[in-house]
C-alpha positions in Angstrom: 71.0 294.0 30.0 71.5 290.6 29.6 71.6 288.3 26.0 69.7 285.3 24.7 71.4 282.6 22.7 68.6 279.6 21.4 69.0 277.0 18.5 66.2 274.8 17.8 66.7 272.1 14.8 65.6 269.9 12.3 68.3 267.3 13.1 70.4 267.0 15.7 72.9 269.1 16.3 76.2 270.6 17.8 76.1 274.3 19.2 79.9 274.8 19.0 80.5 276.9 16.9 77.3 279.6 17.9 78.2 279.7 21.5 81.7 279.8 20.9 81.0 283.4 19.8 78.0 284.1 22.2 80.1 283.5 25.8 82.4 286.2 24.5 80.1 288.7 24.7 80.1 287.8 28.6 83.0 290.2 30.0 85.0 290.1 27.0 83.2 291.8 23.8 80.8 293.2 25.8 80.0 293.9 29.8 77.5 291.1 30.7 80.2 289.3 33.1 77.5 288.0 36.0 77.1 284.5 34.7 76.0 282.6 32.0 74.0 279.2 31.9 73.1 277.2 28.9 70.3 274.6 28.6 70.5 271.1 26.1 67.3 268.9 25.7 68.4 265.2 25.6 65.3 263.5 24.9 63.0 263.8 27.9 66.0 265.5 29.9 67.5 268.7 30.1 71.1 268.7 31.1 72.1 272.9 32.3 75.7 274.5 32.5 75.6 277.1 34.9 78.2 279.4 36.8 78.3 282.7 38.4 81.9 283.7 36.5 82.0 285.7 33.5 80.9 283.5 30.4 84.2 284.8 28.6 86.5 283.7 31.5 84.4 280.5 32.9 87.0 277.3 32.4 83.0 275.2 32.1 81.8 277.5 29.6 85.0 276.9 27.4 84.7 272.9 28.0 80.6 273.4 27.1 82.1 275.1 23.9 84.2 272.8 22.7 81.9 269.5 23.7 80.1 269.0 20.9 76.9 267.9 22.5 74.2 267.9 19.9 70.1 268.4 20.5 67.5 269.9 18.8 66.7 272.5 20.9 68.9 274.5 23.5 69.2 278.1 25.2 71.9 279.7 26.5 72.0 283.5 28.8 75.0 285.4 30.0 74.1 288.3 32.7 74.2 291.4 33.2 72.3 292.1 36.6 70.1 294.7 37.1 67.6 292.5 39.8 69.0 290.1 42.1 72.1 289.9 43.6 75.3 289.4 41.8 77.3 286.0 42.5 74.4 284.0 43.4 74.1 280.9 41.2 70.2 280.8 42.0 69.9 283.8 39.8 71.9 282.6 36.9 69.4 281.7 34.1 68.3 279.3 32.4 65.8 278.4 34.9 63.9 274.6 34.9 60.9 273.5 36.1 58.8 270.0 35.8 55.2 270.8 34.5 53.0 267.7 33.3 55.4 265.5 33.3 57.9 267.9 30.4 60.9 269.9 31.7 60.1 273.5 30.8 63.3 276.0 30.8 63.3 279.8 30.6 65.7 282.5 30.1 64.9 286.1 29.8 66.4 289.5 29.1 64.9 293.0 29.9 62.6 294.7 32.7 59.1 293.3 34.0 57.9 296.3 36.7 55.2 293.9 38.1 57.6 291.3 38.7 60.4 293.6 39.8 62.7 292.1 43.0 62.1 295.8 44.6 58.3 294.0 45.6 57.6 291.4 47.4 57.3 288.1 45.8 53.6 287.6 47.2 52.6 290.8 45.9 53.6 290.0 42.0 50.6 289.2 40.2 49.0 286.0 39.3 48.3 285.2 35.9 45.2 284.3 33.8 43.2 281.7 36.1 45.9 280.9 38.2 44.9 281.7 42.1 47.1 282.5 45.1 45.4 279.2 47.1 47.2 277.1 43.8 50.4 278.4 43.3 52.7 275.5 42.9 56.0 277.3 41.2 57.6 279.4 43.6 60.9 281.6 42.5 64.1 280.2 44.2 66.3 283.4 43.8 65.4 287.4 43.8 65.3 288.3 39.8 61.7 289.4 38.0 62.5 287.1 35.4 62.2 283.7 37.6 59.2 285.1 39.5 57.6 285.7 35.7 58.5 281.6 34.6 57.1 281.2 37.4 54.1 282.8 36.9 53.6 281.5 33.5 53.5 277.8 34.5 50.8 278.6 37.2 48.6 280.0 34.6 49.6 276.9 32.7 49.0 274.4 35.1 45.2 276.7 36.1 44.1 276.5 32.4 45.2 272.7 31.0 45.8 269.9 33.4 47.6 267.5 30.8 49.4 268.9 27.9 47.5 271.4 25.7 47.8 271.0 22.0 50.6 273.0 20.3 47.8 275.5 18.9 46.2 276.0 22.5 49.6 276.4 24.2 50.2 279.2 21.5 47.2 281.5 22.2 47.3 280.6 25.6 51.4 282.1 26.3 50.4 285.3 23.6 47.3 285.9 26.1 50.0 285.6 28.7 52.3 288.0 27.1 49.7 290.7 26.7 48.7 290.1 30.4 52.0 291.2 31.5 52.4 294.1 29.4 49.2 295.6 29.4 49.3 298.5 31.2 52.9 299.0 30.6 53.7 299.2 27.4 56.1 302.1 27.3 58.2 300.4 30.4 58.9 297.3 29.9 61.5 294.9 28.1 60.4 291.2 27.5 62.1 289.5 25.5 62.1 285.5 26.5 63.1 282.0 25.1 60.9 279.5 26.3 61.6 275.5 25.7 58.8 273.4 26.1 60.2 269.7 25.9 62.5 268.0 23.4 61.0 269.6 20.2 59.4 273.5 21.1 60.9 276.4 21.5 58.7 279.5 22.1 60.3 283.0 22.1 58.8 286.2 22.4 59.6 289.7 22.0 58.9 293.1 23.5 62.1 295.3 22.8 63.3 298.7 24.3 66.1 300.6 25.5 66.1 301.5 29.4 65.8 305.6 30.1 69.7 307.1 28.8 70.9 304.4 27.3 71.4 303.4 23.9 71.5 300.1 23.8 68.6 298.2 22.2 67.2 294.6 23.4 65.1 292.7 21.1 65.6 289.2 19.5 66.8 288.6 16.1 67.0 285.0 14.0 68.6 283.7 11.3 67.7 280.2 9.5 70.6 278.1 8.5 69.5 275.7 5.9 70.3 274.5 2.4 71.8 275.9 0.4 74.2 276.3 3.0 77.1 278.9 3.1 80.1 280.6 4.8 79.1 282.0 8.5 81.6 284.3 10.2 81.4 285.4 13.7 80.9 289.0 14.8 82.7 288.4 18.1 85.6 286.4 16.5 88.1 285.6 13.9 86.2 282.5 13.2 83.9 281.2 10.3 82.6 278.3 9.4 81.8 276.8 5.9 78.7 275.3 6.4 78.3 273.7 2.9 81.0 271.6 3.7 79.6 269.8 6.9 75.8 270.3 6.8 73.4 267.8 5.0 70.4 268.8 3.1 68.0 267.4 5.7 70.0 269.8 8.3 67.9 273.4 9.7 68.8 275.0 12.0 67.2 278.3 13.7 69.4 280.7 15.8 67.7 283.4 17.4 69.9 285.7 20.2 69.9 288.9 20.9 72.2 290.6 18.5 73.0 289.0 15.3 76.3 286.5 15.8 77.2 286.2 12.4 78.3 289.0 9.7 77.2 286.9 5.9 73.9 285.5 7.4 70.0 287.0 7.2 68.7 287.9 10.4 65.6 289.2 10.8 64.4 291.0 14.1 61.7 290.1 15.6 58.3 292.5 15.6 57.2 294.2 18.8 54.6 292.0 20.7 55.5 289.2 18.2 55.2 285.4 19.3 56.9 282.6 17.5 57.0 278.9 18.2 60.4 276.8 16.4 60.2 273.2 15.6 62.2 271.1 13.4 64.3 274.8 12.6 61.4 276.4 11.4 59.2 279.7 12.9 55.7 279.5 13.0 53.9 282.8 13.3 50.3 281.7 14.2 48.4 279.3 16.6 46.8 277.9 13.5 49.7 276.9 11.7 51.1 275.4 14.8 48.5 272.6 14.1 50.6 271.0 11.3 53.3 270.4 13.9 50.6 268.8 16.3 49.6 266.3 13.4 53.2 265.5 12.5 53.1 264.0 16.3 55.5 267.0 17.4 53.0 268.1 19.8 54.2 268.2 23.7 54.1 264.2 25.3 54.5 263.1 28.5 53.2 260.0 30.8 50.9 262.5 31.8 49.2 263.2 28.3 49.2 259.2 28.1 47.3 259.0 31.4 44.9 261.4 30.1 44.0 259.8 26.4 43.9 256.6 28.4 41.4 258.2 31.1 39.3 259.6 28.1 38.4 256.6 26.2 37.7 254.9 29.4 35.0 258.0 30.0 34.0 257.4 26.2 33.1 253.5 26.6 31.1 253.9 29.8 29.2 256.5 28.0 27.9 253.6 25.8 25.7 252.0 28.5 24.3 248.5 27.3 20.7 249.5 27.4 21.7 251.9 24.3 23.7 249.5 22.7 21.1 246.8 22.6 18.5 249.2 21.0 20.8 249.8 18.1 21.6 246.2 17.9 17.7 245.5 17.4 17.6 248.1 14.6 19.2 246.1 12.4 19.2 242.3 11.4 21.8 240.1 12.1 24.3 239.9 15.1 27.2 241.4 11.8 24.7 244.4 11.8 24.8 244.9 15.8 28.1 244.4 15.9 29.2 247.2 12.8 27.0 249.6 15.2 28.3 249.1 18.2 32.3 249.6 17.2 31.3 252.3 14.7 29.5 254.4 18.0 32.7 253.1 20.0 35.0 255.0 17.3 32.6 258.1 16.6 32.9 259.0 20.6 37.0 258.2 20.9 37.3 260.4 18.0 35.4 263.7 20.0 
């Protein structure tokens, strides 16, 4: 099957030295040779890398490697296909899409039987409230995994119509994840990065090995922080010593498929587990997502700015001036009135 690569940080940084290791397991250290693609957020944008050539022999992939772009969050996929056909660059992940006004990306690695190619696209199911009559995200190639993207951000776009808050995104993607399982829990492989803007990463895992093989997919990650230390590659002679480069307010979290480095912690991630990155760090529940939300981390767009405009607006016409000049007669004194009227003006923006 294919492999994930994702690094979400605290402060901006290069993926060098991670990739560098990662694109040789495309066709060189190991057999996934039908593409690779990598995903950088740039501030509101997303620049993507991607080509149908093995990751190990691809002349972009080795420029991408040694261009030391940094970002705090990024994805990267090399392919082994099992859906879709091979050479065609519209089935080369990471795949992007525009939802609210935030550039969403997705890469993905295992099997999803109710999105398989072998059916036809109309006949994969829709998810949550999403209905056929309002599907806006259509797949443009023939794998499961960009029919699934795609059927996440319709049951996006059905529940929220501006940005959700981090914790309702959260239970809203984990009731997602159970959707597409359910009912097939001893089949399927999902194992997904998801980047939601400049700051969120979202990955999710379901492992397994396909019938006769032995080869396990899951997601592992490891969090490079202070104290920092030596790193060695698994797919190299190459290490880096990162005591020597990093800063204390440097974190970084690399989650991939198989652990890239031999002196580092990695940890696997739990069947049916969901995490959400920011700033380098996992969070393992909705509710503690909400500390990100109030640190202003949250997911921003014109959209959302539309929307908290359009809401106050609602919230001041809800103070009709009949209502306001019957709390103004309560009390003496146009200073009286007045402390009424703006403290009703700021109980209703705050609700």
């Amino acid at each position: 099957m294919c492999q994930l690569l994702g690094m979400n940080c605290a402060q901006k940084t290069d993926f060098c030295f991670s990739f560098s290791g990662f694109r040789l397991r495309g066709g060189l250290c190991d057999k996934h040779s039908d593409g690779w693609g990598l995903a950088i957020y740039e501030g509101r944008g997303l620049r993507t890398f991607t080509d149908t050539l093995p990751a190990a022999e691809s002349p972009l992939a080795e420029m991408v490697s040694k261009y030391p772009i940094k970002t705090l969050n990024m994805m990267s996929h090399i392919r082994y296909a099992t859906q879709g056909h091979k050479g065609d660059l519209a089935n080369v992940h990471p795949f992007s899409r525009e939802l609210w006004g935030i550039q969403f990306c997705f890469c993905h690695n295992g099997d999803v039987p109710k999105f398989s190619s072998s059916l036809e696209f109309l006949d994969h199911p829709m998810l949550g409230k999403s209905k056929e009559e309002n599907r806006m995200f259509h797949p443009v190639g023939d794998t499961d995994s960009e029919s699934l993207f795609c059927a996440i951000l319709n049951a996006l776009r059905a529940e929220y119509d501006s940005p959700p808050a981090l914790p309702d995104l959260y239970k809203s993607v984990q009731q997602l994840c159970a959707e597409i399982i359910k009912g097939e829990e001893d089949t399927a492989i999902l194992n997904f990065l998801l980047g939601c803007g400049e700051f969120t990463l979202i990955t999710y895992s379901w492992p397994g090995s396909r019938p006769g093989s032995k080869v396990w997919n899951g997601l592992f990650y490891t969090i490079r922080q202070s104290p920092f230390s030596k790193a060695t590659l698994v797919d190299m002679d190459y290490h880096v010593d990162f005591s020597t480069v990093a800063t204390e307010n440097d974190r970084v979290a690399v989650i991939t498929t198989q652990p890239l480095t031999t002196e580092e912690k990695w940890v696997e991630m739990k069947r049916g587990e969901l995490l959400m990155f920011d700033r380098g760090l996992p969070y393992f529940h909705a509710s503690a997502c909400d500390k990100v939300e109030k640190e202003g981390r949250g997911l921003c767009s014109k959209v959302s700015a539309k929307k908290k405009r359009e809401r106050f607006m609602s919230m001041d016409s809800i103070l009709v001036p009949d209502e306001v000049c019957v709390l103004k007669n309560k009390i003496a004194g146009e200073s009286g009135a007045e402390r009424v009227e703006k403290f009703v003006k700021n109980v209703l923006r705050s609700h």
